[in-house]
C-alpha positions as CSV (number, residue, x, y, z in Angstrom):
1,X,-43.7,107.6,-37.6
2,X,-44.9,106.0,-40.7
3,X,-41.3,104.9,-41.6
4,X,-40.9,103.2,-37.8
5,X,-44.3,101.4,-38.4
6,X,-43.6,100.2,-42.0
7,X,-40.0,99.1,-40.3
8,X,-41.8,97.6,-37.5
9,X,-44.1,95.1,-40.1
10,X,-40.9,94.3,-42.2
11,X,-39.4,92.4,-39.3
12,X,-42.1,90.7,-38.1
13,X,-42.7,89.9,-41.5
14,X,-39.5,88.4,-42.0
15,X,-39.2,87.0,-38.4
16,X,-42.1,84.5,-39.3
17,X,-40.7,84.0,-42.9
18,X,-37.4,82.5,-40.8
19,X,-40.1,80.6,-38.4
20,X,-42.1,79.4,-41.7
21,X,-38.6,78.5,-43.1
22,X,-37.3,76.6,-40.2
23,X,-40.1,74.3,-39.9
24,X,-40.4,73.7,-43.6
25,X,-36.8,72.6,-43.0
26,X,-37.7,70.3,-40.3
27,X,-40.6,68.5,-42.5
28,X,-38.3,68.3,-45.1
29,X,-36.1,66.5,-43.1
30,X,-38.7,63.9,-42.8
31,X,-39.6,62.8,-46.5
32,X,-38.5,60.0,-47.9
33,X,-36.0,60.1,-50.6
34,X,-38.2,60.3,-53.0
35,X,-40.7,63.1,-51.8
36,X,-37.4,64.9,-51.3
37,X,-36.5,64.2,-55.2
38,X,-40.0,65.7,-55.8
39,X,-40.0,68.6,-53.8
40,X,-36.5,69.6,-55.5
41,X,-37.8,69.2,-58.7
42,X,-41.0,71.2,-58.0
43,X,-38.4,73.9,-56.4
44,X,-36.2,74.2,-59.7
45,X,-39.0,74.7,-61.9
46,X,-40.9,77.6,-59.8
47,X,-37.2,79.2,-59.2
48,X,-37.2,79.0,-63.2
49,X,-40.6,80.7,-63.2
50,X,-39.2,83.8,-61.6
51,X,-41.2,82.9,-58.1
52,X,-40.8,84.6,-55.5
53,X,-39.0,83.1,-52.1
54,X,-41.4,84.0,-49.8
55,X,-44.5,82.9,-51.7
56,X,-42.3,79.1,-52.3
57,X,-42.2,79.0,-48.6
58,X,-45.7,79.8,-48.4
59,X,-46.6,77.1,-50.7
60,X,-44.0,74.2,-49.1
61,X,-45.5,75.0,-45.9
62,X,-48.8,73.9,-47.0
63,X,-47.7,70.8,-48.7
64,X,-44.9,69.5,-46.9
65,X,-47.1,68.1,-43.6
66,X,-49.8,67.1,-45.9
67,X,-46.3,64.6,-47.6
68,X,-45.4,63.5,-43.8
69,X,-48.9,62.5,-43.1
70,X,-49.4,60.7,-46.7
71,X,-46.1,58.8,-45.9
72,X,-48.1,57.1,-42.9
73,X,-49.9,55.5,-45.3
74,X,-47.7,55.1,-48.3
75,X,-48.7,57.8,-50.4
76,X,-45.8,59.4,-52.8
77,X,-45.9,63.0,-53.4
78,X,-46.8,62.4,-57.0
79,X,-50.1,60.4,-55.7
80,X,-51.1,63.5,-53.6
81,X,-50.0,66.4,-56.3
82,X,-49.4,64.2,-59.9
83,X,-46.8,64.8,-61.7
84,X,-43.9,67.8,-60.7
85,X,-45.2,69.4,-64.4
86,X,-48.7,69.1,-63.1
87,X,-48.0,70.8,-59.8
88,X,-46.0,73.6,-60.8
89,X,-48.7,74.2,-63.7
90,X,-51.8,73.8,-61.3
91,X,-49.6,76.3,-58.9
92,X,-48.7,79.1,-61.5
93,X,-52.1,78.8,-62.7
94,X,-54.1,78.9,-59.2
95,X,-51.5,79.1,-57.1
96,X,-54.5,79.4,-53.9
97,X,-56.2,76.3,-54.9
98,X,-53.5,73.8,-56.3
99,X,-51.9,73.3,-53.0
100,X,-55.2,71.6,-51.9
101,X,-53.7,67.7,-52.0
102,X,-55.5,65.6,-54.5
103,X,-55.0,62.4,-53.2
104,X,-55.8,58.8,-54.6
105,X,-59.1,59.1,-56.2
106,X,-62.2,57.7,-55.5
107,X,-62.6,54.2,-55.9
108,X,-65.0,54.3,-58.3
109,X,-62.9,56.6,-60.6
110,X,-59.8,54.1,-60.6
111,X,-61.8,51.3,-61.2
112,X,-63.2,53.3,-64.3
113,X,-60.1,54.7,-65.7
114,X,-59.0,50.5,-65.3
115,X,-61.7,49.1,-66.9
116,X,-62.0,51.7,-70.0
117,X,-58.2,50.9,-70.6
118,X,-58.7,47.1,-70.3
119,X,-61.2,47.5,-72.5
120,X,-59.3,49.7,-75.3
121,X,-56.1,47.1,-74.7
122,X,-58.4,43.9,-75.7
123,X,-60.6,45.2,-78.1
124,X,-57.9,46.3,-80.1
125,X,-56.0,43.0,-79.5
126,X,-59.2,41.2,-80.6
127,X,-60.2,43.5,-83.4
128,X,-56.3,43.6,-85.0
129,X,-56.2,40.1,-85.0
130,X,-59.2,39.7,-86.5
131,X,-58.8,41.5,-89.3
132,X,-55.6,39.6,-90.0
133,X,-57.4,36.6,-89.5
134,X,-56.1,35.1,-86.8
135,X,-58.4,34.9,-84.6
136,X,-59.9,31.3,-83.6
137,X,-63.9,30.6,-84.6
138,X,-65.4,31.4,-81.2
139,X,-62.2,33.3,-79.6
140,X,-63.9,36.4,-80.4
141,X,-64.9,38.7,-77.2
142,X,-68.8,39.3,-76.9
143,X,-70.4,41.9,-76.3
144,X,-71.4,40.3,-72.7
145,X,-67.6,39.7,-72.0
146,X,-66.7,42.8,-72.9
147,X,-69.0,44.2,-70.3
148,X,-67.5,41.8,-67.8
149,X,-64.0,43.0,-69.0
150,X,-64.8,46.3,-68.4
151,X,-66.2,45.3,-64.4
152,X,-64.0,43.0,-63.8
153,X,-60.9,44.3,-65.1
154,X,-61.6,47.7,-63.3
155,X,-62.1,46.1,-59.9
156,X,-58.6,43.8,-60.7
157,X,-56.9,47.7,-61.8
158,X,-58.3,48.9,-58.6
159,X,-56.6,46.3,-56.5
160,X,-53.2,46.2,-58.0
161,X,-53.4,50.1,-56.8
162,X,-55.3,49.9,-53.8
163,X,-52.4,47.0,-52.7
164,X,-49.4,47.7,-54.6
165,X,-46.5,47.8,-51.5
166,X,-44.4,50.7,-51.8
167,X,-41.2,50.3,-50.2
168,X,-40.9,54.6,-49.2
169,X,-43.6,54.1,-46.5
170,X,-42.4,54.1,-43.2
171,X,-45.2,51.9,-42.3
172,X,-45.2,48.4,-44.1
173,X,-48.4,47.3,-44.7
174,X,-48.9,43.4,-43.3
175,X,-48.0,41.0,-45.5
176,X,-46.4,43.4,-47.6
177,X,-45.3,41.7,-51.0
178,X,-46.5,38.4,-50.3
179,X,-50.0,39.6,-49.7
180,X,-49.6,42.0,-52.3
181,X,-49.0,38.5,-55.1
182,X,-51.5,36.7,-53.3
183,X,-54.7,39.5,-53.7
184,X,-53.4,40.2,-57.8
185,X,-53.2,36.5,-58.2
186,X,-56.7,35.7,-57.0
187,X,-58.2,38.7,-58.7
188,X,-56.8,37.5,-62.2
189,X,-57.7,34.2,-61.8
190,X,-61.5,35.2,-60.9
191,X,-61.0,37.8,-64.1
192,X,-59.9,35.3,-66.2
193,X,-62.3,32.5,-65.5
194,X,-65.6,35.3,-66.0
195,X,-64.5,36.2,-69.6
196,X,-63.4,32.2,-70.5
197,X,-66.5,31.1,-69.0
198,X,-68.6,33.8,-70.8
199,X,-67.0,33.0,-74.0
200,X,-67.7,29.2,-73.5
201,X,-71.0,29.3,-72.1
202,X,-73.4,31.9,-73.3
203,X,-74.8,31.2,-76.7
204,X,-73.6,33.8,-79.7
205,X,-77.1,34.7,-79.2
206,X,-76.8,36.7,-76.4
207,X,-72.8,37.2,-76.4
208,X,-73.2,38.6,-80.3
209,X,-69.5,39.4,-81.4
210,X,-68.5,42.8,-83.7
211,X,-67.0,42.8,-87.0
212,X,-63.1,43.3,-86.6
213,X,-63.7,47.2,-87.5
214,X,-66.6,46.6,-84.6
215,X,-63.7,46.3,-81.9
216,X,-61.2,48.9,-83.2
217,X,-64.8,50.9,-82.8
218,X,-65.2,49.8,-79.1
219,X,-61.1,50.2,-78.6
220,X,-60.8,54.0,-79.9
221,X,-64.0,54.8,-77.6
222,X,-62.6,52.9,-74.7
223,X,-59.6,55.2,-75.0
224,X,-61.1,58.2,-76.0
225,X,-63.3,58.1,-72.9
226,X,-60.3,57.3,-70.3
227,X,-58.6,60.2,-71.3
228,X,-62.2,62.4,-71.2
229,X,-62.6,61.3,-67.8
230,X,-59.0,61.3,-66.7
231,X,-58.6,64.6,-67.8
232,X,-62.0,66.2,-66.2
233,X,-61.8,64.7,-62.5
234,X,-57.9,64.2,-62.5
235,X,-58.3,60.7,-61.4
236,X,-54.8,59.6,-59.4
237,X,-53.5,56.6,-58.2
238,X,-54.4,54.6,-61.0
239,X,-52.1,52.0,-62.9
240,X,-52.4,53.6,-65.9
């Protein structure tokens, strides 16, 4: 009796493993070539770590429709799960949670990760050349412009990603490419012509510059405190 009932769950068992398997199949069909390059990727390296078939079925049945969806609206699997490294990690590690789909992050958070970088990229720029004394009398970033580097160039970061047209969505946004140029172009300009204009216009007074070792200073934090944050809240769908 006991042997008839076990037999009895076995099949169903493996009647909705086929089901789960067939429409897995069917989403599949549906990525875009590069989801699909993703997805075979992520299946290689959990067939390497010795997981099981029917628990990589249960997880591709939990991510493959949340990929057909973020298609609609040109999101790339890597956008919704980082990297194939990260995934298979965040799934051997926490194999319940990790199939949650991360997403593009908060606006907030991309403009932050953007503007620390920017940050790091000019005061380091600013501070090297410097210190080999090439830097122009007055050329020197303030410490007012490099606040408005650090707002400015996150909101500019945010919209290269918020806009950037990717060419796997089934649905084009309007204006595609041309739209895309237009948005960067204006934003860089507007960048551009805060930090000039703070550098021309507000006395040394107020926009004090730092010693060359002052901005390597600034740079190293700048960095330091992108990959902090990064790193804690997993920020995706940034440039950097």
């Amino acid at each position: 009796m006991r042997e008839d009932l076990k037999g009895a769950i076995e099949t169903v068992e493996h009647e909705e493993l086929v089901n789960v398997k067939a429409e897995n199949e069917a989403l599949q069909a549906k990525l875009t070539k590069r989801n699909e390059q993703y997805m075979m990727g992520l299946d290689k390296a959990l067939t390497a770590a010795n997981l099981s078939e029917e628990r990589k079925t249960e997880i591709y049945s939990e991510m493959l429709p949340h990929l057909v969806e973020g298609q609609k609206t040109g999101q790339t699997a890597r956008q919704i799960y980082g990297t194939v490294t990260e995934q298979t990690s965040a799934l051997l590690d926490g194999p319940r949670k990790a199939t949650a789909p991360v997403g593009q992050s908060k606006d907030w958070m991309i403009a932050l990760d953007g503007g620390l970088m920017m940050v790091a990229l000019l005061s380091l720029i600013t501070g090297v050349s410097s210190l080999w004394g090439k830097a122009q009398q007055g050329a020197e970033m303030g410490i007012i412009t490099l606040l408005i580097n650090f707002l400015a160039g996150g909101i500019v970061i945010l919209l290269i990603s918020k806009n950037a047209p990717n060419r796997y969505a089934k649905e084009k946004k309007k204006g595609g490419f041309f739209r895309y140029i237009l948005i960067i172009g204006v934003a860089m300009l507007a960048w551009m012509f805060l930090m000039t204009a703070s550098m021309a216009f507000l006395p040394a007074s107020i926009n004090m510059s730092l010693p060359p070792i002052g901005y390597l200073i600034v740079a190293a934090a700048a960095f330091g405190a992108k990959l902090y944050f990064k790193r804690k809240w997993n920020i995706q769908g940034g440039f950097f």
